[in-house]
C-alpha positions in Angstrom: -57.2 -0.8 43.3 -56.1 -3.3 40.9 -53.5 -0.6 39.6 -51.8 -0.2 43.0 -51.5 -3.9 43.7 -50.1 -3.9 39.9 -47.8 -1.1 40.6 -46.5 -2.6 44.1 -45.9 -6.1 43.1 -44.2 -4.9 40.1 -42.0 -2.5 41.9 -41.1 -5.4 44.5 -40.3 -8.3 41.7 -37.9 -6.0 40.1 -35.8 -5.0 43.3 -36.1 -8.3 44.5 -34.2 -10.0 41.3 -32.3 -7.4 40.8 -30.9 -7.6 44.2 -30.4 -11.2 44.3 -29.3 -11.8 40.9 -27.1 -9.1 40.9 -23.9 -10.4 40.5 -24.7 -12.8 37.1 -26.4 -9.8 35.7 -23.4 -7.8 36.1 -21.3 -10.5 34.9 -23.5 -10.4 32.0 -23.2 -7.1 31.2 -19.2 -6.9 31.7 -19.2 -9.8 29.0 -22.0 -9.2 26.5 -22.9 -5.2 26.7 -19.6 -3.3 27.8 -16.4 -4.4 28.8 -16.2 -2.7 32.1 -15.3 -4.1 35.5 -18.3 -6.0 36.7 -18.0 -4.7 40.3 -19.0 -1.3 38.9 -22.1 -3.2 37.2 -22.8 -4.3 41.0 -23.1 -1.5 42.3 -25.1 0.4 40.2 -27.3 -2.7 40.5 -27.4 -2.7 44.7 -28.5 1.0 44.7 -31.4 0.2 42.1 -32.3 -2.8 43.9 -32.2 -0.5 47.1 -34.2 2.6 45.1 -36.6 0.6 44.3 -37.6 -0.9 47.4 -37.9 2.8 48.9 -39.9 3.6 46.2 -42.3 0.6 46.9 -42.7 1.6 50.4 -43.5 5.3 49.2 -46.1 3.9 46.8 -47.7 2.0 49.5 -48.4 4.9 51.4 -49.5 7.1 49.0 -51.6 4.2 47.8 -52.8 3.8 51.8 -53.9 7.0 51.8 -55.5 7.5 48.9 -57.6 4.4 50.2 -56.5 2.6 47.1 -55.6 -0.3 49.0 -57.8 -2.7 51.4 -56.7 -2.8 55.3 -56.1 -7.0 55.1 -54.1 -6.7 51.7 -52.2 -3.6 53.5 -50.9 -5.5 56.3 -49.4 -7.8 54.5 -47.9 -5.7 51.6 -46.0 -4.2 54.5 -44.9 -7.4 56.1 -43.6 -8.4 53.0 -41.9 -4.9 52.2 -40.7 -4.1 55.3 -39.5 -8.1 55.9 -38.4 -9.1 52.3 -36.3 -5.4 51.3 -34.6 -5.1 54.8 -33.4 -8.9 54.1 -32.8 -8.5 50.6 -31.0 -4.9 50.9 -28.8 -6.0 53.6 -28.0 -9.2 51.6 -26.9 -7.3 48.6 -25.2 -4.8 50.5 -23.3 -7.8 52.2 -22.3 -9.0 48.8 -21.3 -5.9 47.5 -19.1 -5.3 50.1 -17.3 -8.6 49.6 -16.9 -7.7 45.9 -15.1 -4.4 46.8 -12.8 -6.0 49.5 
């Protein structure tokens, strides 16, 4: 059980700062990695982010029906997933969309 909760939270944390700290990570890497436009750095970012968050709500299944999870804990990982990555997503889909014009 402890594994699952390891694996979701982990899986959430990443999408989550990748998604809203996507733009000064790509700035980043246009100025200290490769020099390539940044809004190609962006988007590669926004469908990670996105990935991500799918893949947390496909490990929270699998988890649920394993019965790796507890029913209290479950409810809220799914507020949270379903609350925080629709949010989130749309957010960084919003500012990608600025960046591309």
């Amino acid at each position: 059980m402890v594994k699952a909760n390891v694996f979701i939270c982990t899986f959430l944390f990443s999408a989550t700062v990748l998604a809203i700290f996507g733009q000064d990570i790509s700035c980043f890497m246009d100025k200290n990695i490769i020099r390539l436009n940044p809004i190609y750095y962006l988007t590669a970012i926004t469908c990670i982010s996105i990935f991500l968050y799918l893949i947390t709500i496909v490990l929270t299944y699998i988890f649920n029906k394993k019965n790796k999870l507890k029913k209290s804990i479950l409810d809220v990982y799914w507020l949270v997933i379903l609350g925080l990555s629709l949010f989130v997503s749309l957010w960084s889909l919003f500012v990608l969309a600025m960046w591309w014009g």
